[in-house]
C-alpha positions, 0 to 999 in steps of 0.5 A: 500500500502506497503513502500518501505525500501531502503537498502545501503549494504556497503562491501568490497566483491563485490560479496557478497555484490550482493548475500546478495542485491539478497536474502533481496530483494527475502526475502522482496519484500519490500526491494530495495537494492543498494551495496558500496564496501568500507566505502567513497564510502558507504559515497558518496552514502549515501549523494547522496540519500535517505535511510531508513537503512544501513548495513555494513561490519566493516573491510574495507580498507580507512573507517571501518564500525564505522567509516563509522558509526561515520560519518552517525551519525553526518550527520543523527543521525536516521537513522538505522546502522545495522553492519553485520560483518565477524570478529566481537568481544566484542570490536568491538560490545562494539565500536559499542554500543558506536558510536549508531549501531542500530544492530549487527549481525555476518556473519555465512555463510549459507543463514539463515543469510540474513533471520534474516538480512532481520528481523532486517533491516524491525524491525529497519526501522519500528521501526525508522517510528513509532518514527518519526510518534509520533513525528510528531503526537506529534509535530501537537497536540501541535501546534494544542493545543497551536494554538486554542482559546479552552481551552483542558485539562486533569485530573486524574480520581480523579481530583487530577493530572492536566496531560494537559492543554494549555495556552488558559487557561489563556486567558479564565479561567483568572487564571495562568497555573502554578496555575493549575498545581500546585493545580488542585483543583484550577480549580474551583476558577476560576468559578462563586460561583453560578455556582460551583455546575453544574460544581462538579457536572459535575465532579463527573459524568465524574469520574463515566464514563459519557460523560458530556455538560455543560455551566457555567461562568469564569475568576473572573478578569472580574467579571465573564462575560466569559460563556463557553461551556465544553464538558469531556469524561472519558478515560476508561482502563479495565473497570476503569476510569483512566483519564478525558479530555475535551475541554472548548469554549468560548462563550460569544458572542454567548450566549449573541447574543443568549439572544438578540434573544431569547428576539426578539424571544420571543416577536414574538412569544407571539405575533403570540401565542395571534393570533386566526388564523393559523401562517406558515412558510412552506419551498420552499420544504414543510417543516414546519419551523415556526408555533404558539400555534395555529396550536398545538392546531388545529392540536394536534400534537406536536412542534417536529412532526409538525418539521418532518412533511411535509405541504402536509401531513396535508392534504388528496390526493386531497387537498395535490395537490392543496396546493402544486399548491397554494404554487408553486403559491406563490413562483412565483407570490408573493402571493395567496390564497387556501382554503383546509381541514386540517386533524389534529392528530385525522383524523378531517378534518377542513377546512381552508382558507389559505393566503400567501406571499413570504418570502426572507431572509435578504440575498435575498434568497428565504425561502418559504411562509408565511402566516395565515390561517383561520378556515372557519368551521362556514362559510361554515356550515352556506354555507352548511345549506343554501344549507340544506334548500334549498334541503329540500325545494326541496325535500319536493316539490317533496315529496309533490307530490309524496306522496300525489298522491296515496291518492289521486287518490284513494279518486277521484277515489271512489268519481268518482264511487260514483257519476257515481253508485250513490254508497255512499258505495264508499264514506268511502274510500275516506274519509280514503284516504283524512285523510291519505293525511291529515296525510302526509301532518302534517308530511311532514310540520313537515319534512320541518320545523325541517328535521325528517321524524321520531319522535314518536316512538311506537308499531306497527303492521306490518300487520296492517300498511301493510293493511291500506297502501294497502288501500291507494294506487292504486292497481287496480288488484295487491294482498297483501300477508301479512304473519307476525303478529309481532309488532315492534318498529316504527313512524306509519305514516312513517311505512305507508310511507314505505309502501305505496312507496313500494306497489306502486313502485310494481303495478308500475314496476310489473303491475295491477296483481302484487302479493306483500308480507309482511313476517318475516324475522330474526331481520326484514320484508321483502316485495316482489314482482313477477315484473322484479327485479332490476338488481345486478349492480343497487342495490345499487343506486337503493335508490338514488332520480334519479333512475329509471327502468321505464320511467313512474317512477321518483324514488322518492319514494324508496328515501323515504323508505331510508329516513324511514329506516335511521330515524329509524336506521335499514338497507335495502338491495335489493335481488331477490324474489322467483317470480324473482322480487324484494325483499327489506329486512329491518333489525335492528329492535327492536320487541314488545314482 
């Protein structure tokens, strides 16, 4: 927003007194112009208000235009007096000089005049609001410098001229000012002798083109017990430092208030830093404020990461929710507990018992929760192996079962024909089936005493272990194709688990005339059948111990083929055999030469 410039014309010509008011204010929208037409009535006006400049005709009848001049002076010596004059002269204009015209300017009669008019009066006035906004800038920092408890200074780049400094100088440094200025090297006399050093140093780095933040200690009157704090900048002019300014605050007090604290600090934080358990003090808003070495160490982040970090970010969607609730909780009821996995900077999840109170400031304000927070990992395994035991207690049950069932239907089957044929010829068989029931039975002890269905490693025929397992179940009219002769790396028996569980899920779900093959399959086998299949949208929890398509099947024992196939670390997917039935391919196997 521009300032409007008042304008008095004083001239004994009414007439153009108007005209040069109509063309100033039609040259500088700025201009606000008012007319006298003599040198008292100018003086009237003058003092009845306010002007920023005034422009006078010098021949007048009762006052000329010095005279009018000499008067305005005496009462407002800034204010810009342009004379603007039909009958000027060197003596005239040499008066003028004398009695502090801002400007001359000689009427010439064409309407040019009022643009260089108008020029001269916007200059003068401008030129008059410059020097009265230094002043006042100057008159503010002064007061501002001689009212501050900071010491403020300045210094040639060289550190040779002492340029500024204010009288708090000698309240805080504990030397004169005279002194100073003076001897400016004088300056460092005043610092401590082990702290002279950090403050040329200081010096040197300013007078390179630094910024600089120093503390040391001062006023050798008080054995040096002042600490300030110094902030410089160079002030840099093409490129050259040409001088160095700063301001120096006491902080005596503060330092030695902050030593308390860090003292009390200290100790606590020792303190909480012995603790083997988590130490927190997380905001109302989540915001970690507190915490000891051992959260550093539980989680591997930093101290400035941890600071940026919200408490829920420690932690994964599901127990982010219940953190937060459990804190919630805290803020409002006093206390409480939670328990909730922490997610440290490796993505470890570690599970924690976590304990908290409110915590009020010493104002009463509400800060947020403190607390520790325990790790339960040992607790809970020891809680998770009980549970281990217990399901494998169950599963070797249900295993048990299972298994044994083939073999043994088929060991009473044959000594039933035996019986009723008078056939000992049926009596082999049996004999195989009850061996094989006394194999399960060692390896399913084993299982159930050290949890690993497989353990001895060996080669093995896949058509030889297919055709004993073949042997053991009950097949009634159902057919084995066996069309692979490779040898691979495997535990026998649980080979002959696979297996079995397989031809008998089958003749089960494909009926007594069910065709099953054993084949090659590239890095594996695959075995199949001509049943129903198993629908796409089972296949992949066709594994689990409840699955089952049949109401006479319970699912059991395709748990187990997974069980074999885990234990050997080969994989097992399910597919739709040429027939429409079921294919299961095993993949991930080391081959016997």
């Amino acid at each position: 927003m521009t300032r409007e410039i008042r304008v008095l014309h004083v001239d004994d010509s009414p007439e153009f007194a108007d005209l040069t008011a109509t063309y100033l204010e039609r040259v500088d929208e700025r201009f606000t112009v008012e007319t006298a037409t003599d040198g008292e009535d100018g003086l009237d006006r003058f003092r009845s208000a306010t002007f920023d400049c005034v422009v006078s005709d010098h021949e007048m009848p009762g006052r000329s235009g010095i005279e009018l001049l000499e008067a305005i002076r005496e009462e407002r010596p800034d204010v810009p007096f342009l004379l603007f004059t039909g009958k000027g002269s060197e003596e005239v204009a040499s008066a003028a000089i004398s009695a502090g015209v801002t400007d001359y300017l000689q009427k010439d009669g064409g309407t040019e005049q009022f643009t260089v008019l108008a020029n001269r009066i916007s200059n003068a006035v401008e030129q008059r609001r410059a020097r009265e906004a230094a002043a006042r800038t100057e008159r503010r920092l002064r007061e501002l410098s001689e009212n501050t408890p900071d010491v403020l200074w300045m210094f040639s780049h060289d550190w040779s001229d002492l340029l500024f400094v204010n009288s708090a100088y000698e309240d805080v440094y504990g030397r004169p000012r005279a002194g100073l200025e003076a001897d400016p090297s004088a300056f460092v006399d005043a610092v401590h002798p082990d702290d002279r050093e950090i403050v040329e140093s200081a010096m040197t780095t300013l007078s390179g083109g630094d910024e600089v933040e120093v503390e040391y200690r001062v006023d050798p009157n008080h054995d040096f017990e002042r600490t300030v704090w110094v902030y410089g900048k160079p002030i840099v002019e093409d490129g050259e430092v040409v001088r160095v300014a700063g301001f120096s605050r006491e902080i005596t007090e503060r330092k030695r208030r902050e030593e308390q604290l860090a003292e009390e600090r200290a100790i606590n934080e020792q303190s909480l830093d012995a603790l083997d358990d988590i130490y927190y003090l997380v905001g109302p808003d989540g915001d970690l404020r507190r915490w000891n070495e051992t959260v550093v160490e539980v989680t591997g982040y930093a101290d400035e990461e941890l600071a940026a970090l919200n408490v829920l970010e420690l932690f994964d969607a599901a127990d982010a929710e219940r953190v937060y609730r459990a804190v919630e909780n805290v803020l409002t009821a006093g206390s409480g507990r939670v328990e909730a996995k922490l997610i440290t900077a490796d993505g470890e999840r570690v599970p924690y018992e976590f304990t908290g109170s409110r915590f009020v400031g010493p104002d009463g304000d509400l800060r947020g929760v403190i607390g520790v927070g325990r790790d339960v990992s040992e607790r809970r395994e020891y809680e998770r192996e009980l549970e281990r035991q217990n399901a494998r207690l169950a599963d070797f049950a249900a295993v048990v079962s299972h298994d044994l069932r083939n073999p043994l239907n088929v060991a009473s089957g044959r000594v039933d024909l035996a019986v009723e044929r008078d056939d000992t010829g049926h009596l082999p068989p049996a004999v195989d089936a009850l061996d094989r029931m006394e194999a399960l039975i060692d390896d399913l002890l084993t299982v159930a005493h050290e949890g690993d269905l497989v353990s001895d490693i060996e080669a093995v025929s896949l058509r030889a272990s297919a055709e004993r397992s073949w042997a053991t179940v009950e097949t009634a009219d159902a057919t084995l194709d066996v069309r692979t002769d490779a040898v691979v790396r495997a535990d026998d028996n649980a080979l002959q688990q696979l297996f079995e569980n397989l031809f008998s899920n089958a003749v089960t779900h494909a009926g007594r005339d069910a065709r099953v093959v054993v084949a090659e399959h590239p890095d594996g086998f695959a075995v199949a059948d001509d049943g129903p299949g198993i629908p796409p949208e089972d296949r992949a929890s066709v594994f689990e111990a409840t699955y089952s398509t049949a109401s006479k099947g319970n699912g059991l024992g395709l748990a187990i083929v997974r069980e074999v196939v885990e234990g050997h670390g080969w994989s097992v997917s399910v597919e739709e055999s040429d027939a429409g039935g079921a294919r299961f391919v095993f993949t991930g196997l080391d081959r016997q030469p």
